[in-house]
C-alpha positions as CSV (number, residue, x, y, z in Angstrom):
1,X,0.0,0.0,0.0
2,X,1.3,3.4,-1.0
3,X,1.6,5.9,1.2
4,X,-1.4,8.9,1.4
5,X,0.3,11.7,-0.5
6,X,0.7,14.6,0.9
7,X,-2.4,17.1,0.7
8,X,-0.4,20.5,0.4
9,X,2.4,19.1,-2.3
10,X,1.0,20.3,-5.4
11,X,1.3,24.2,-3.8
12,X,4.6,23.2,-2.3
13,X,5.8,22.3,-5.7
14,X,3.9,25.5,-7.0
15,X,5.6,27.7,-5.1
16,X,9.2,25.9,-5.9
17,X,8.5,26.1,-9.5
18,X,7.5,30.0,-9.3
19,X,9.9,31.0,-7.2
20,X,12.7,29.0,-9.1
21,X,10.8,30.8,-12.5
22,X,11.3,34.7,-11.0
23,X,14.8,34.3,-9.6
24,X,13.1,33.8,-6.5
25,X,11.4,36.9,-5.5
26,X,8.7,36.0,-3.3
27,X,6.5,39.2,-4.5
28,X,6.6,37.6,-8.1
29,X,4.9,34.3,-6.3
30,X,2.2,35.9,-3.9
31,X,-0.7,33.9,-5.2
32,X,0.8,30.7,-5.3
33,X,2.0,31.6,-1.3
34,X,-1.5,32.4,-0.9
35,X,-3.0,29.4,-2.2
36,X,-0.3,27.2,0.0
37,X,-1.4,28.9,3.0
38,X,-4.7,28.0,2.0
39,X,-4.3,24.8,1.8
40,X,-1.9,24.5,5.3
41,X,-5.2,25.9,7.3
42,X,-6.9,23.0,6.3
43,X,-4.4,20.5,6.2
44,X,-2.0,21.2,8.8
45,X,-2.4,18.4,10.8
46,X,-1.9,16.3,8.1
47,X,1.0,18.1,5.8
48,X,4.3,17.9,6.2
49,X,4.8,20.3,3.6
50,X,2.9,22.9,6.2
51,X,5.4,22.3,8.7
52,X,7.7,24.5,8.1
53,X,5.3,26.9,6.3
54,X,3.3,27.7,9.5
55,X,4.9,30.9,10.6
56,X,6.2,32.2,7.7
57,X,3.0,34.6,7.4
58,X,4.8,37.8,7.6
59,X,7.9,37.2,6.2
60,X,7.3,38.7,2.8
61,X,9.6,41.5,3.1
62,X,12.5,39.8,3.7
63,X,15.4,39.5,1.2
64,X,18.4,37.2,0.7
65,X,20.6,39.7,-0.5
């Protein structure tokens, strides 16, 4: 039996692919964070993808200069 997959992994690849697409600038991606934090409030409990997504809810400003 296969393992359930992962209920958040199709935004968690979403987000990799966008941000991977715009040189990784997170206000090119907002929609696709959007729809992943979505997804986390109702599937928290059973993502691991959320897990580290959780409190990253103001973080948008941040750069990795």
């Amino acid at each position: 039996m296969a393992p359930q997959k992962d209920p958040c992994q199709k935004q968690a690849c979403a987000i990799q692919h966008c941000l991977q697409a715009n040189k990784y600038v997170e206000s090119m991606c907002a929609d696709v964070i959007r729809d992943m934090r979505r997804c986390c409030e109702i599937h928290a409990a059973k993502s691991l993808c959320c897990s580290g997504f959780k409190n990253s809810e103001s973080k948008e400003g941040h750069s990795n200069a």
